[in-house]
N, C-alpha and C positions, 0 to 999 in steps of 0.2 A: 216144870223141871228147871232147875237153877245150876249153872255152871260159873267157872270165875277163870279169866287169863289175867297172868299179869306184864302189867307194859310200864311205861315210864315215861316223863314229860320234862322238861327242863326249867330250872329257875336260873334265868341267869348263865352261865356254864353250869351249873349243881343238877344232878336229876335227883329224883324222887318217884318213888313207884305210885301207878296209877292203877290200880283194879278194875278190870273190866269184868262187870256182872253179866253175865246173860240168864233172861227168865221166858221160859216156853211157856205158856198155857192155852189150854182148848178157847176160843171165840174167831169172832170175827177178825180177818187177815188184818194187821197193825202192824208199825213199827216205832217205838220212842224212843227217843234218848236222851235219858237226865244227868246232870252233873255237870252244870256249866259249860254245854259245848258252845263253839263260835260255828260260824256259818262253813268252815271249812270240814268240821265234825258233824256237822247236821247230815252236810253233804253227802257223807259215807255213808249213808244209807243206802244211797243210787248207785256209788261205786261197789260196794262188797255185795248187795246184791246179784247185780249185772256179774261180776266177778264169777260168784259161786257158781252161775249157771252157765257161762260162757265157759266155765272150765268142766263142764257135763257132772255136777255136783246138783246135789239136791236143797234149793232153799226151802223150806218148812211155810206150810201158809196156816200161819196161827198167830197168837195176837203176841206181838216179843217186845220183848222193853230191855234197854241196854242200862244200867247206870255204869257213872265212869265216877269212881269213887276215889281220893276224897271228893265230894260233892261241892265245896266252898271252896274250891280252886278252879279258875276258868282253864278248861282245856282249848286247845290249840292246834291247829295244824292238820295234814291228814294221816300221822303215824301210826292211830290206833285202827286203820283200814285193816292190816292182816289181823291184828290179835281179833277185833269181832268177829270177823269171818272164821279164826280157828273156833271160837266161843261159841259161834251159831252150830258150825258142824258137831263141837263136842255136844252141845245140848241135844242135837238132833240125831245123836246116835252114830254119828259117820264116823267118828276116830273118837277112843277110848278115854273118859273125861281125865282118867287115871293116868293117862301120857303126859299134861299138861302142868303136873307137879313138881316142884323147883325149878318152874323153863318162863323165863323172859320172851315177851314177844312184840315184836316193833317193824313195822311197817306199811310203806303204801300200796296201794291196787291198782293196777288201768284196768281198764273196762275186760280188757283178756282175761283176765287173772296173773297180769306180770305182776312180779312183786319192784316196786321203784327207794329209790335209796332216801334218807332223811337226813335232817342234822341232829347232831349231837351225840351221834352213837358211842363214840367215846367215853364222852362222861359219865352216859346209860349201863357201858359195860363196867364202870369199874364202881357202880355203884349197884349193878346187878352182883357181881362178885363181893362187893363188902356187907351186903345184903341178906349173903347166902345162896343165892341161886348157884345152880347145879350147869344147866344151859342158858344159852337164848338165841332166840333164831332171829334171825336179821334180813335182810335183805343183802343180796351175793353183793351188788359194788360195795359193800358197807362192811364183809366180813372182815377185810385186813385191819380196819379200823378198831372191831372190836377184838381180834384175835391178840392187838398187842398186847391188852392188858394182862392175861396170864390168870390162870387159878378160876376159869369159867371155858367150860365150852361151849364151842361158837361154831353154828349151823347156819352156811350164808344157804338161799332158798332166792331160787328165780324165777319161780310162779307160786301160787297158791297151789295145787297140783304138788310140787316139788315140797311144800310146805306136811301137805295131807299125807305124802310118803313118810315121809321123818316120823309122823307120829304113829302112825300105823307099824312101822319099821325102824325104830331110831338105829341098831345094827349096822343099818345098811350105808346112812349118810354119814361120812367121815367128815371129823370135824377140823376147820380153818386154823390152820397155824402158820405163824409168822415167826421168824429169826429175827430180833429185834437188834442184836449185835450185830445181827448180818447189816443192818438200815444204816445204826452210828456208824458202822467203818467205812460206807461210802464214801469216798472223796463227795467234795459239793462242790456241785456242778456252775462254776461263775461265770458270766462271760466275758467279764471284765477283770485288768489287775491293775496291781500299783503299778508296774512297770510299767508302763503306757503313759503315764503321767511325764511330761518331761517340767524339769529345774522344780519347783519351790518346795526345793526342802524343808524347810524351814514348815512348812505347812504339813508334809507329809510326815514330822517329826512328834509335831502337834497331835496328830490323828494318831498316831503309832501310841504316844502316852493317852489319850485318851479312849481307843480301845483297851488296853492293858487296864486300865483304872477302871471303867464304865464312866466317866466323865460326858457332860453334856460340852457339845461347841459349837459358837459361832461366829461363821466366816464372811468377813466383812470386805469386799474389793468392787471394782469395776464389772459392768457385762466383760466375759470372753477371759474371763481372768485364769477361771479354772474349779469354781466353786462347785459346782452340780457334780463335776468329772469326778474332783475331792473325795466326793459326800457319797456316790452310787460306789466309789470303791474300798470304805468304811467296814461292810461286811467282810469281806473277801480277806479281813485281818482281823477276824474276832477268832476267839479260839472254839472250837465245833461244840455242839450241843450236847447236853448231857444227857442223859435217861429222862431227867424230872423236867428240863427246861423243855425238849421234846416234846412229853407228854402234856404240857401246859400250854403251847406256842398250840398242839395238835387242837386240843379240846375247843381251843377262844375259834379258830376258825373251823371247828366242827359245827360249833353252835352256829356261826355266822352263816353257813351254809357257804362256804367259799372253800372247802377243801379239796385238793385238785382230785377230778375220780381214780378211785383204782390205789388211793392213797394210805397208807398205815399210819402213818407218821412223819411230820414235817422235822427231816435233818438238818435242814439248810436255816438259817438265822432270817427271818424276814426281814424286808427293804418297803416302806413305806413310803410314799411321797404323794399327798395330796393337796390339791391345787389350793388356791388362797381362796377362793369363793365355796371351799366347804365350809358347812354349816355346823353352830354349835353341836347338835346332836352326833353329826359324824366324826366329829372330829374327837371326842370325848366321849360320845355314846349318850343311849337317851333312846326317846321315842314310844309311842304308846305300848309297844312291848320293846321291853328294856333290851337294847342287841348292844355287843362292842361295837367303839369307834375306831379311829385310826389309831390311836395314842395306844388301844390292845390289841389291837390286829398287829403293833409292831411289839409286842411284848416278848423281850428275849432277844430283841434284834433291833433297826435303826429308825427313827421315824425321820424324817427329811423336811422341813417346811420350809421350802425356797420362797423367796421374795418376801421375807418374813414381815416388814411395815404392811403389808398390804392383805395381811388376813386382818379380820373384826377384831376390834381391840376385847369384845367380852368371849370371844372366842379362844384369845392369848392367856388372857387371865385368867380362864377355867382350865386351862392346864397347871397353874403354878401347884393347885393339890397332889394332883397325880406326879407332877414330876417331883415331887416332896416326899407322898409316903408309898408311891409305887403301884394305886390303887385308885379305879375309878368306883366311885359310888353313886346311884340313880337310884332315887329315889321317888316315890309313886305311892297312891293313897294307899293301894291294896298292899305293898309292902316294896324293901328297898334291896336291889340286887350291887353286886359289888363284881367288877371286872378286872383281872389282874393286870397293869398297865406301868413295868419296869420295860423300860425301855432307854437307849441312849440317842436324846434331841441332837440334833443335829441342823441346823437353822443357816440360811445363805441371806445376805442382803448384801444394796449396794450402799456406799455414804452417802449419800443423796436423790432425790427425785430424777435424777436425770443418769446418773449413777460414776459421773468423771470428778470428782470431788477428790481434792490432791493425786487426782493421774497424771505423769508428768506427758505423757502423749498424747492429750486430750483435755482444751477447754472446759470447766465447770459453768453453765449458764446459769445456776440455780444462786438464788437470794439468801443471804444468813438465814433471813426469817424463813423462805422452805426448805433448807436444809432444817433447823432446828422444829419444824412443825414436821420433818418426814421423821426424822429419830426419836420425837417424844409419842408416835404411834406403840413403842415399845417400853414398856414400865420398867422400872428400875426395881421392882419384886423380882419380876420376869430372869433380870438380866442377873440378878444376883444367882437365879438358880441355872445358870452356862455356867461348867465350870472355868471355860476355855473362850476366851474372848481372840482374835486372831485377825491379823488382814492378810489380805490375798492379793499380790500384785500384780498387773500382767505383765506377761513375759518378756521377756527383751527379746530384740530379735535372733542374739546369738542361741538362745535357748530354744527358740522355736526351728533354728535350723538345725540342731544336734539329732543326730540320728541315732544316735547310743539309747540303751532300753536301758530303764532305771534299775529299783532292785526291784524282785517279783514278790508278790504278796506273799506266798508261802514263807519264804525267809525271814520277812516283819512278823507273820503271824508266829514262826518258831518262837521269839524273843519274848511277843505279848500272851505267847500261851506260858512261859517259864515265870514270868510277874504275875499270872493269876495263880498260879499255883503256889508258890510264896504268898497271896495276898488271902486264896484257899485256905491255907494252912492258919494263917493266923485268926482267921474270920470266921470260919464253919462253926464255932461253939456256939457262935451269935448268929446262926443261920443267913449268913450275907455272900456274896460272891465275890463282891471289890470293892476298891476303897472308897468310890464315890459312893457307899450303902452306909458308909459308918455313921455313928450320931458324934455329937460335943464328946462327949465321955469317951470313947472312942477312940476318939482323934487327940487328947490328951494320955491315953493309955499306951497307944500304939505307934504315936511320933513324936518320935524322940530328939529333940532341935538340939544340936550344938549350940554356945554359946556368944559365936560365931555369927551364925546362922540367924538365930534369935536376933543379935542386935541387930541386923540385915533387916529384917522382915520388919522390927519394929518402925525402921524408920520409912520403907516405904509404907506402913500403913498409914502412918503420920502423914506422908505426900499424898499419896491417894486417896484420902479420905475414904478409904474402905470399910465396907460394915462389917457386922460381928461373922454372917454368913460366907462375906466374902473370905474371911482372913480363915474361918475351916476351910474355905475350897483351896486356897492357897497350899494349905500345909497339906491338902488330902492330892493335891496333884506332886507335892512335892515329894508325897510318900511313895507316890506310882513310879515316880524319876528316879527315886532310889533303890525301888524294887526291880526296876529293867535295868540296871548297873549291881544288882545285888546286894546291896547294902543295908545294912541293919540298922543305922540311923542317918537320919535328916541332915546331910551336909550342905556348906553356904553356897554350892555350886547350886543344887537341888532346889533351893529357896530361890534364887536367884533367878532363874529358868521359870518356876513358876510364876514368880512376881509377873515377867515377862509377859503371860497369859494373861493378866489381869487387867493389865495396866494397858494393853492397845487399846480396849474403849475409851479411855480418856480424852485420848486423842477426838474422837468423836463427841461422845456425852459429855467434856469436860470432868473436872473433879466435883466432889461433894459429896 
């Protein structure tokens, strides 16, 4: 007797359905299972057994063969625990094979018969839905996840037991729904704000245009300056997340298995910061099966790399793609996965190995020569793609005694939600969000320089020896400057502010 469940496996964030066959016939008690499993899959053998019978169900002692089709893709993990176990009972008579038609099924087994949660159920549900499927049963911590998607019902099940009802009685289990409006209109919960920040304006002026833009930056001062404080309260002035950024922020950390339980939907913009001794793979993603790294784990939201000379220089430089077309790609004999990896960098160093390099409160002990050996750790590719070059002073002492609260995030964030929405408006035909998304073309279409302004900008390109990438970041920050003031074209103030961004490396790297 031959029965078939269907379940689903991931490529990447992408699923793809996986057929689980089951075949009964009369001999000697056996169990196989073909179709590329890994030792996690072999495993269920022991687990869904043990399962069935610990849940006072009947295992069948006859010779079964499982394939998990397609067969020339390696499967993975322990998700297809429940769907064999429903496959085994349909075959063996216990619940009706005819229940099991348009229903998705994904899960794992403990030895009880709990059913336990997976990753990637997200992407699972909305490719069971685009799929056709009717249902799918999940696993209960995992229902809110897949309830977000809409246009499939969603049967969370807390044992195999609770699984075995549903099919016998589908009537009876009501199915998992989630208010997805009700999630966006949370407030996001920060614990930080700008307002806690006390004096460098100037800095927090910076940040304010480069949230509003999507602009990369980086902040160049002393330890104690204020850099990290800067950088962890960057989120807390983006403007909230959309339906679609939501859904993609959800999925990269469904797959990753880092979704917090009990979760539908991540509303909050992620904050990434990982240390300078991660490794190409994490940082970028990779590894014998291909997962996100940090660079998509912040996707939608900020990635942080503090003490930035001090990560691996081929670890820096395998970023310059992603932060270019907004996509990590890994590649692999058996085939090549792509991770979505739009994020805004956000990078702290000090000017020097020692880090007092023009502080005027503080001694520089460090030699031309390591100063110049700690700043060329950093490629001048690299730096071309910051759009926002910046130094960070430390504070004077009158500034550290004021006890006044600056302004508070929310109030920055009103301004930088009004510049994306203007920046929305012009951009959406070209599926972008902001200005730091535009190509050349683009940024010739959409900024409009006075002539003014123009001779301005010409002649610090001429001083600064700016390249062609630098001088579109230029005009594409200056466009942000004008869209947080309102204005419809590129005035000399506007230019002039940006140059500003550009031009503090210098001070540092020199011209060239």
């Amino acid at each position: 007797m031959l029965t078939k469940v269907d379940s689903a496996a991931l490529h990447g964030i992408e699923a793809f359905t996986v057929h689980v066959e089951i075949d009964l016939q009369n001999g000697t008690p056996s169990w196989t299972i073909v179709g590329l499993p890994d030792t996690a899959v072999q495993e269920s053998r022991e687990r869904v057994r043990t399962a069935i019978r610990n849940s006072g169900l009947y295992f069948p002692l006859s010779r079964l063969t499982v394939n998990l089709a397609p067969a020339d893709v390696r499967k993975e993990g322990p998700a297809y625990d429940l769907p064999m176990a429903i496959g085994i009972l349909a075959v063996s008579e216990q619940i009706p094979p005819e229940s099991l038609e348009g229903t998705l099924v994904i899960g794992e087994l403990s030895l009880d018969g709990g059913v336990r949660p997976v990753n990637g159920v997200l992407s699972i549900a909305i490719h069971a839905r685009d799929s056709g499927k009717r249902v799918m049963v999940v696993p209960r911590a995992n229902a809110e996840e897949a309830a977000v998607v809409g246009g499939i019902k969603v049967i969370g099940v807390e044992s195999l037991l609770d699984a075995v009802e549903y099919f016998l009685n589908p009537q009876r289990k009501p199915p998992v729904r989630v208010d997805v409006n009700a999630l966006l209109n949370q407030p996001a919960a920060y614990e930080v704000d700008f307002a806690e920040i006390k004096g460098q304006e100037q800095a927090k002026r910076a940040l304010e245009i480069a949230a509003a833009g999507g602009h990369n930056v980086l902040l160049i001062g002393p330890p104690g300056s204020g850099k990290t404080m800067l950088a962890r309260r960057l989120p807390t002035i983006l403007p909230p997340m959309t339906l679609e950024e939501a859904l993609q922020t959800t999925r990269i950390y469904s797959a990753a298995g880092m979704l917090p339980p009990r979760t539908g939907l991540m509303t909050t913009r992620p904050f990434r910061s990982p240390h300078h001794t991660t490794s190409y793979a994490a940082l970028v993603g990779g590894g014998s099966v291909p997962r996100p790294g940090e660079i998509s784990l912040a996707h939608n939201g900020v990635l942080f790399l503090d003490e930035l000379p001090e990560f691996k220089r081929d670890v820096l430089e395998a970023m310059r793609q992603p932060l270019e077309d907004g996509v990590v790609s890994v590649s692999r004999v058996q085939a090549a996965v792509e991770f979505p990896a739009r994020c805004m960098l956000v990078a702290a160093m000090n000017p020097c190995p020692c880090g007092f390099h023009g502080d005027p409160q503080q001694t520089c002990n460090c030699s031309q020569t390591a100063i110049r050996k700690y700043l060329q750790r950093i490629s001048g590719p690299l730096l071309d793609r910051i759009d926002i070059h910046l130094e960070v002073p430390r504070l004077r002492q009158e500034e550290l005694l004021n006890l006044e609260f600056g302004e508070p995030s929310a109030k920055i964030r009103e301004r930088v939600v009004k510049a994306r929405l203007r920046q929305l408006e012009r951009l959406q035909p070209y599926g972008l969000v902001c200005n730091a998304q535009m190509t050349s073309k683009m940024v010739r279409e959409f900024c409009p320089i006075s002539e003014e302004a123009r001779a301005y900008l010409r002649t610090a390109v001429q001083r600064l020896g700016l390249s062609a990438r630098a001088f579109d970041r230029i005009v594409k920050i200056a466009r942000t400057i004008a869209d947080l003031e309102g204005e419809t074209s590129i005035l000399l103030p506007h230019i002039a502010e940006a140059v500003q961004y550009r031009s503090i490396d210098r001070r540092f790297w020199g011209a060239g």
